[in-house]
Every structure is written in C-alpha cells, then in structure tokens.
C-alpha positions in Angstrom: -55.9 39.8 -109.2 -52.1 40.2 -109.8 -50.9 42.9 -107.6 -47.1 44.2 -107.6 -45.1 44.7 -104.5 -41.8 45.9 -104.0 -40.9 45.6 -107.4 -41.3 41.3 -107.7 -43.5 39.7 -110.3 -46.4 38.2 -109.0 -46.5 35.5 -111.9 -44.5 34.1 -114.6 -46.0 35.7 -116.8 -45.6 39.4 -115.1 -41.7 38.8 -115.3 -41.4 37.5 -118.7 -43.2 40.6 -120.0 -40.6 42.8 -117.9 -37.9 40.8 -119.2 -39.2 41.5 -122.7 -39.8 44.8 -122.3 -36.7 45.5 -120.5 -35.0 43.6 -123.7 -37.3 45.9 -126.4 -36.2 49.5 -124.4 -32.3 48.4 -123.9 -32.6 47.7 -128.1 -34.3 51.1 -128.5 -31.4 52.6 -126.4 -28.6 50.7 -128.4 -30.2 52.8 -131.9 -30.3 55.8 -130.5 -26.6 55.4 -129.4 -25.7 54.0 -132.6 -27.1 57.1 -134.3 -25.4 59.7 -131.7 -22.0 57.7 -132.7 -23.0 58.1 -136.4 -23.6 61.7 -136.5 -20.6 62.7 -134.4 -18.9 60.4 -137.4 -20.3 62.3 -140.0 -19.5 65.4 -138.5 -16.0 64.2 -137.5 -15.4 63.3 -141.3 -16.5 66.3 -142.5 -14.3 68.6 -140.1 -11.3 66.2 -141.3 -12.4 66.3 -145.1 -12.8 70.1 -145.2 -9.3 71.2 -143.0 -6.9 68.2 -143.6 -8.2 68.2 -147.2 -8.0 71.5 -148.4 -4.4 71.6 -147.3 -3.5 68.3 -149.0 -6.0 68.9 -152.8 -4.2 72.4 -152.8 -1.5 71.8 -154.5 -2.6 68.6 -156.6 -4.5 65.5 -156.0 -2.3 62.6 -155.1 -3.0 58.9 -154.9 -3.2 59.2 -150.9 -6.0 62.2 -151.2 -7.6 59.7 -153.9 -7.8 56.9 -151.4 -8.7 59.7 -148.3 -11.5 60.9 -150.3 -12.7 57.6 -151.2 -12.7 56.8 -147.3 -14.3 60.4 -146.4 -17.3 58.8 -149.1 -17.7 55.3 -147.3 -17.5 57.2 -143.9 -20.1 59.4 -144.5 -22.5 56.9 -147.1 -22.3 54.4 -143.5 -22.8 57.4 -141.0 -26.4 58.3 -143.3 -27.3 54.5 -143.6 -27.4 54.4 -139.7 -28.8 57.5 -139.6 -31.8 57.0 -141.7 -35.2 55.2 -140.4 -35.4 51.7 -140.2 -38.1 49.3 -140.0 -37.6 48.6 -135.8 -40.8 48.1 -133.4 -39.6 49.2 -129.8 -43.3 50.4 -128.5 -45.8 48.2 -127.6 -49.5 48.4 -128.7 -52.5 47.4 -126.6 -54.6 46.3 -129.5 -52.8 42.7 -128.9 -54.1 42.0 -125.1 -57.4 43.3 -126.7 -57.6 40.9 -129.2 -56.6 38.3 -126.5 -59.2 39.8 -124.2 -62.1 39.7 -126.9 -61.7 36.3 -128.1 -61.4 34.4 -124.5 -63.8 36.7 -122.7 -61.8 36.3 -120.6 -60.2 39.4 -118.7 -57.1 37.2 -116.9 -54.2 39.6 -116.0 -51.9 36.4 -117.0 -53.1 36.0 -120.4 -52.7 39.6 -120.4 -49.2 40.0 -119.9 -48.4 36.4 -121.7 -49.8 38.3 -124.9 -48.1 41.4 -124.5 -44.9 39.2 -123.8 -45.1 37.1 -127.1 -46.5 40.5 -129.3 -42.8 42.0 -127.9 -40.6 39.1 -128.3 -41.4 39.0 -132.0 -40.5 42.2 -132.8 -37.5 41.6 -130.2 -36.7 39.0 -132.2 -37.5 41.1 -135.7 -34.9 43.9 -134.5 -32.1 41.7 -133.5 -31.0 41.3 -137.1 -31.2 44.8 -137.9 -29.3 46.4 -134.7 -26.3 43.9 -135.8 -26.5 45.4 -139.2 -26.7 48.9 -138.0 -23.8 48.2 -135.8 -21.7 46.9 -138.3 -22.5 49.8 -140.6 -21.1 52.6 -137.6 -17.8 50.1 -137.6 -17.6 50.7 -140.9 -18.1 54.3 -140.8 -15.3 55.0 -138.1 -12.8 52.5 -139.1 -13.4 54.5 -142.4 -12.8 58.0 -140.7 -9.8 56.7 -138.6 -8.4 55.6 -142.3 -9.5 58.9 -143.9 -8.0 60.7 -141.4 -4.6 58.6 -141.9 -4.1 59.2 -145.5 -5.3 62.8 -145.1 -2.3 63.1 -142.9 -0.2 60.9 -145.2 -1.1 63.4 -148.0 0.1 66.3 -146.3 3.4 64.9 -144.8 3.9 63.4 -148.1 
C-alpha cells in the first residue's frame, strides 16, 4: 500500500501523476488567463472604438479611421476566438484506472497512478498545440488594439 507522507511520492509512479497533473492544472490556469486578457481586450477595443472613434468618423472618414477600424475588427474577431470554447481536456476521469483495474484484476495503486498518468499526458500533450494557438490569437488581439488605438489617435491629431 502506497501511503503519502509529508508531501513525497512514495513511488515513481505517484510523482509522475503529480507531475502530470500539476502540468494539466497550470494549462487550465494559462486559458483562463488568456481569456481574462481577451475580454479586458475586447472591452478595451470597444471603449477606444466608441470614444476615440466617434471624435475622429465625425467629421469624415479618413484613410487612418479606415485602417483604425480595420484594427478595432481584427482586435475584437481575436479577443472572441480566444474567448470561445475549445476542444481542451484539463479534468481527469476515473473510468481509465477502472478499465486498468478490470482488465488486470489487479487493484495495484502503481498501475493506478501509471494509468492516470499516461490518460493525462495525452490530453497534456493534445492541449499543448492549442494553448500556443490561443496565445498567439490574444497577441494578435492586443498588438491590434495598441495599433487601433494609434491610428485612432492619428485620426484625430490629423
């Protein structure tokens, strides 16, 4: 019987599946970051769009609030992709070590955790792709806000 103590992994096995899991929950945490970022984005887009906007369409609508409202779009099309729901695994389900269990008949805490470990580093694995993307997309959505914001202002001086 594998019993913890003071916070050390009795086996191999015990600290890959920590290792895993501490991987899975620091990707779930990177997301739901991302999407905070996004939204304050979105928002940040929108305040700029509607204020420094109005001020600079009033008159007439120059090349520069052309080219701002062409970044406002990109800004906020990036901001919803990261925003929407993506195909990431971050929980692990039990139904694995079952499996695991039923077929060996055996009822080894080891085998256990090894299971659990490789059901997580898939999907670890799986995600990894798709967090880069969704982190490129929030570059892309406030380097596009710092430019809207730019021409916005170039509009208006201009």
């Amino acid at each position: 019987m594998l019993r913890r103590t003071l916070g050390v992994a009795q086996s191999i096995e015990q600290l890959s599946f920590e290792l895993t899991a501490s991987a899975l929950a620091e990707q779930e945490r990177a997301v739901a970051d991302m999407r905070t970022r996004a939204s304050t984005a979105l928002g940040a887009a929108s305040v700029a769009g509607s204020f420094l906007g109005a001020n600079a369409i009033h008159d007439s609508l120059d090349v520069w609030s052309v080219f701002a409202l062409t970044s406002f779009g990109l800004c906020v099309g990036s901001a919803i992709w990261v925003l929407r729901s993506h195909d990431l695994v971050f929980a692990f389900r039990g139904d694995a070590i079952l499996r695991v269990s039923d077929s060996d008949r055996r009822h080894d805490m080891r085998e256990a955790y090894r299971a659990a470990s490789l059901w997580m580093e898939a999907h670890l694995d799986g995600n990894a792709c798709k967090v880069a993307d969704l982190s490129t997309w929030l570059t892309v959505s406030c380097l596009s806000l710092a430019v809207e914001i730019a021409l916005w202002t170039i509009s208006l001086v201009g």
